[in-house]
N, C-alpha and C positions, 0 to 999 in steps of 0.2 A: 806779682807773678811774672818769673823769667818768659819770655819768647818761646823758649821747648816747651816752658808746663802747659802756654796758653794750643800748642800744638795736640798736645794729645788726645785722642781721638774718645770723647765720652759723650754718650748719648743721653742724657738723663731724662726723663718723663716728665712735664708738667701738668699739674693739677685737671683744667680745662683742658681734655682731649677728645678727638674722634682718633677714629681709625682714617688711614691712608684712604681706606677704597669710598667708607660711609662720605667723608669729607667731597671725592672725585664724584659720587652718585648723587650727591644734594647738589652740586654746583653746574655740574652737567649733564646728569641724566647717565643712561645708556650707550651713548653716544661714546665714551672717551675711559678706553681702559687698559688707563697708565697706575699701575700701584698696588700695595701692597695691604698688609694688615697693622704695619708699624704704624705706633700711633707717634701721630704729628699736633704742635700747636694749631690753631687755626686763626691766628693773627693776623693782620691787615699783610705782613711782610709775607707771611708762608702763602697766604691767598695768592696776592700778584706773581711769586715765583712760580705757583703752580700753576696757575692760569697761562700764564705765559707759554710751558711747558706744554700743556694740554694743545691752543691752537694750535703752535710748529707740529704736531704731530696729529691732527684731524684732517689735513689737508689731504690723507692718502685714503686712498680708497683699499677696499679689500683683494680687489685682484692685484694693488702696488706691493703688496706686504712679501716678502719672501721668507720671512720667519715669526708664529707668533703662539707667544706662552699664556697660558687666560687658568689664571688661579692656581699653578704648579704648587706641589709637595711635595717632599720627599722625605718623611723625617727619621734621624737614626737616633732619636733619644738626647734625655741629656744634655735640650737644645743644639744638638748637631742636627745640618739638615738646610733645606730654605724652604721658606716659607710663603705660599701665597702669591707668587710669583706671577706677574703679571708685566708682560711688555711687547710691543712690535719692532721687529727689524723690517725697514721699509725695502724694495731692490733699491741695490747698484748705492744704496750707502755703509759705513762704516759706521759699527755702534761698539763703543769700546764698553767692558764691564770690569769697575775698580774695588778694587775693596782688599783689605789685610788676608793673610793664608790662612786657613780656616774658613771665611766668610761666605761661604756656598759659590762661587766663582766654578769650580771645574765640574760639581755637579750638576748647575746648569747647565753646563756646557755640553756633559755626556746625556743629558736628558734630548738636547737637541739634535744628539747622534741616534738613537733609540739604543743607546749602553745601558738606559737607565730608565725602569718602569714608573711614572712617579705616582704616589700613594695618591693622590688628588689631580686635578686638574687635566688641560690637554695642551700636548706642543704640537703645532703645525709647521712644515716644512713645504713650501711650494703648495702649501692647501693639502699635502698629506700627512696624518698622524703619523709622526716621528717614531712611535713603538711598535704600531701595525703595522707601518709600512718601510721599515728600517732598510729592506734591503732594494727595492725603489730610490728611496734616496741617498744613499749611499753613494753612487757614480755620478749625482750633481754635487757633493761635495766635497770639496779637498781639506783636511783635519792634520792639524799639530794638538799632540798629545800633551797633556802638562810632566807627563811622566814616560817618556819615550822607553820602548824594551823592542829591540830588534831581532829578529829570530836567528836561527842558527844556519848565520849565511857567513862569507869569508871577509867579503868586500863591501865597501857602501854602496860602490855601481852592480855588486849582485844583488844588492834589496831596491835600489832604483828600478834595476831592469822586472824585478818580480811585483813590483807595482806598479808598473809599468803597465806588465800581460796581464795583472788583475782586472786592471779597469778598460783594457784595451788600446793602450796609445803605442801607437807606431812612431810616431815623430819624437824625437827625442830633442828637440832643436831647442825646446826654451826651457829644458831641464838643462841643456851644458849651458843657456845664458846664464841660469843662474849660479849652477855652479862656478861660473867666470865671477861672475856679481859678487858672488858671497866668498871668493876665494878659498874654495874646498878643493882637498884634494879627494876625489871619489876612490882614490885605489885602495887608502889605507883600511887598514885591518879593524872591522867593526869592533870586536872587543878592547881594543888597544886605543878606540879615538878619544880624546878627551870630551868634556861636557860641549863645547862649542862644537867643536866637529861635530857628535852627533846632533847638535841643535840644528846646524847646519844642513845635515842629509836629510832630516825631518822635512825644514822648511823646503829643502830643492820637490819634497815627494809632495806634499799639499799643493805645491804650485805649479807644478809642470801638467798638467792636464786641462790650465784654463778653466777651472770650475765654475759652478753661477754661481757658489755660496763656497765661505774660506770663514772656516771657524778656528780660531789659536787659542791655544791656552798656555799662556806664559810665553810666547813667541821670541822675546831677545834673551830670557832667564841663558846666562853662561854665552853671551855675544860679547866681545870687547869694542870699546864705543863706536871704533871707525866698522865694526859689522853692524852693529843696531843702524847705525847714519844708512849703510845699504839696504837694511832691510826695511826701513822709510820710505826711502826708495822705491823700494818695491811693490809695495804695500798700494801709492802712489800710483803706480802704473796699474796695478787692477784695478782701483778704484778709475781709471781714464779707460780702462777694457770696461769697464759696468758690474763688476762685481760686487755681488754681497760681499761683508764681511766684520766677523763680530769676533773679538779680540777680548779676552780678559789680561789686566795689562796693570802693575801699580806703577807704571814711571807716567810720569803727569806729562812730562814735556813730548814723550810719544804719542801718547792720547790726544793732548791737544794739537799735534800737528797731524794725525790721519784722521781723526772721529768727526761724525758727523752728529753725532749722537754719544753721549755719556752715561753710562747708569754707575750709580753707587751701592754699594752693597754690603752691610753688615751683617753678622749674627743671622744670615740665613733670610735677612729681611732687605726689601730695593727702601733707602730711604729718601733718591731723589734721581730724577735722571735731567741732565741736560744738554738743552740745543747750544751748540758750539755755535752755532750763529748770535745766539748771548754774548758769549765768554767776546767772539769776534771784533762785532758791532755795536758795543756799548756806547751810551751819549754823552760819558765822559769820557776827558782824560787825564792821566795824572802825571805832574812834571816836579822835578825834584831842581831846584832851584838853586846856586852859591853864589851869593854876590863878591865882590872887589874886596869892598871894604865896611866895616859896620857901619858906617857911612851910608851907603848905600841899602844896606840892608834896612836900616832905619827907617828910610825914605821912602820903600815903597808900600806904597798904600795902597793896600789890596781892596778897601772900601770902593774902589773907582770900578770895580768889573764886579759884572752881574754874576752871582751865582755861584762865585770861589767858595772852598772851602778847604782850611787848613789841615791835612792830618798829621804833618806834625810840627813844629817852629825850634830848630836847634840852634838857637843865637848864638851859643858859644862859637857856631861855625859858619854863621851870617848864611844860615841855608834855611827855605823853607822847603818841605815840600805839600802839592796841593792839590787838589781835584777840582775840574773846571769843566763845564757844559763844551761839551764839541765848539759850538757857534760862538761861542764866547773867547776863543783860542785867537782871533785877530784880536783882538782888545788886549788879550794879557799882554802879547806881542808890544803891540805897539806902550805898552804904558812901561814893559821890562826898555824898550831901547831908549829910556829919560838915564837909567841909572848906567852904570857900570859892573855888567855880570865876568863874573871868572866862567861858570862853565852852566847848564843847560842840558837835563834830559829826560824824555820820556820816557814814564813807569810802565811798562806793559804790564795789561791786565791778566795773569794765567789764572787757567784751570785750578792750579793747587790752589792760591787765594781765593776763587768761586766754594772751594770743598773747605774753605777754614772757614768762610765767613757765614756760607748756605748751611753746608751739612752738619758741622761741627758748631761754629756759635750759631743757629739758627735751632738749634735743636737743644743750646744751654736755656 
């Protein structure tokens, strides 16, 4: 099997199943409600992931929570819809939500707006229902649309300024930083701006009010890379002001550099979410090694260090590479400077390999 087929994203069912939530109420109790109804293995590996998962997120109390969904539905037939939905956004962190187009991403999202009534369950917002009390929370939220439609105004600074008087902000001072930031030109003709520009006037309007809660959906969709790099950036700074903020987002290397939290999401169902403090501080690491000469390569005896492990050995190119216990990283050291290395470097671990290895083969 090529590299791409092993990528494609299939979730198959095995035999021995619970459900997500039965599985989290026999291991925890009451106590801890992260999950869904997608049924999951229950193997020694799905156990420690989940486990893991559950404590990083017990540690908050209920008055820390600033957003939270306890058994959401919504469904439109035909398996469209999400399902069961169940997760908390802690304050002043970032919880990114991944998943393919289709996968319930933006109706979460407008559920969490009160856009969206949901057939089941309840979303709380600051400890208010999100659909009773939509227009309460409305002015602690700043919101990008996955689908932007600007009314019938001339200018992007005439829909600035009219959201502006909506919610009431006089100071206009960190709507032109980011207009600077994000290099807009606010004068051009709303019907005439391309996709980036209008992404751009979106995001100037979500952020210029300092909100306590920044919900995006599709946030860089139509940014060119040195815009996405500012709007990192940005992102970055509210997160150091204290803001919520929950992003649905499929570029892995965005997520992993603002999230504080990761949820995954297919077919309307969450089938894992993770603490990026995993992904972060893992107790390995892994280094891709080419020696001199086969000589060299010959010669080093990995049997000398505790706890190596090869995953892959391509002699044709005197290179291994390997996974090695943190603590165990002086040893390799010292036993690599016998030989003669050409070059040396560390594998970073991302998010995308957490979701090929967790969500994708954990679920084959």
């Amino acid at each position: 099997m090529s590299k791409k087929e092993k990528k494609k994203i299939e979730l198959p069912i095995r035999k021995e199943v619970k459900t997500f939530q039965e599985f989290l109420k026999e291991k925890f109790g009451d106590a801890f409600n992260v999950g869904s109804k997608k049924k999951v293995t229950t193997d020694e590996k799905s156990e420690r992931d989940i486990y893991a998962n559950a404590q990083s997120l017990l540690k908050y109390k209920d008055d820390e929570i600033a957003v939270e969904l306890s058994h959401v539905t919504k469904n439109y037939k035909k398996g469209r819809g999400i399902f069961d939905i169940t997760f908390r956004v802690p304050k002043g962190k970032t919880f990114g939500y991944c998943g393919t187009n289709g996968a319930g991403k933006t109706t979460t999202l407008r559920t969490m707006m009160g856009f969206i009534k949901p057939d089941e369950g309840t979303v709380k917002v600051m400890g208010m229902d999100a659909w009773k009390n939509a227009e309460k929370i409305k002015p602690l939220v700043g919101y990008l649309p996955g689908e932007i439609a600007f009314p019938q105004l001339e200018h992007g600074s005439d829909f600035l300024k009219v959201q502006a008087e909506m919610i009431g902000l006089n100071d206009m001072s960190k709507a032109e930083r980011i207009i600077n930031m994000m290099q807009l030109d606010p004068t051009a003709n709303l019907k005439r701006m391309s996709k980036g520009m209008k992404q751009k006037t979106a995001i100037v309007a979500a952020f210029m009010n300092s909100p306590e809660i920044i919900i995006l959906d599709e946030p860089t969709t139509g940014l060119d890379p040195l815009m996405r790099e500012a709007f990192v950036n940005l992102i970055k700074e509210e997160k150091a002001r204290g803001a919520t903020i929950i992003m649905s987002n499929h570029m892995f290397d965005e997520l992993e550099e603002t999230c504080d939290y990761v949820a995954f999401i297919k077919d309307g169902y969450i089938v894992d979410i993770v603490d990026m403090d995993s992904i972060h501080a893992r107790k390995f690491k892994e280094y891709t090694i080419r020696f001199q000469t086969q000589e060299d390569y010959k010669a080093f005896n990995l049997k000398k260090i505790k706890g190596v492990k090869v995953l892959y050995d391509v002699g044709a190119k005197d290179t291994y590479v390997i996974q090695i216990p943190i603590e165990m990283t002086d040893a390799l050291f010292e036993e690599l400077s016998k030989h003669n290395i050409r070059s040396i470097k560390e594998v970073q671990y991302t998010l995308q390999e957490y979701f090929e290895e967790n969500v994708i083969g954990g679920n084959k």
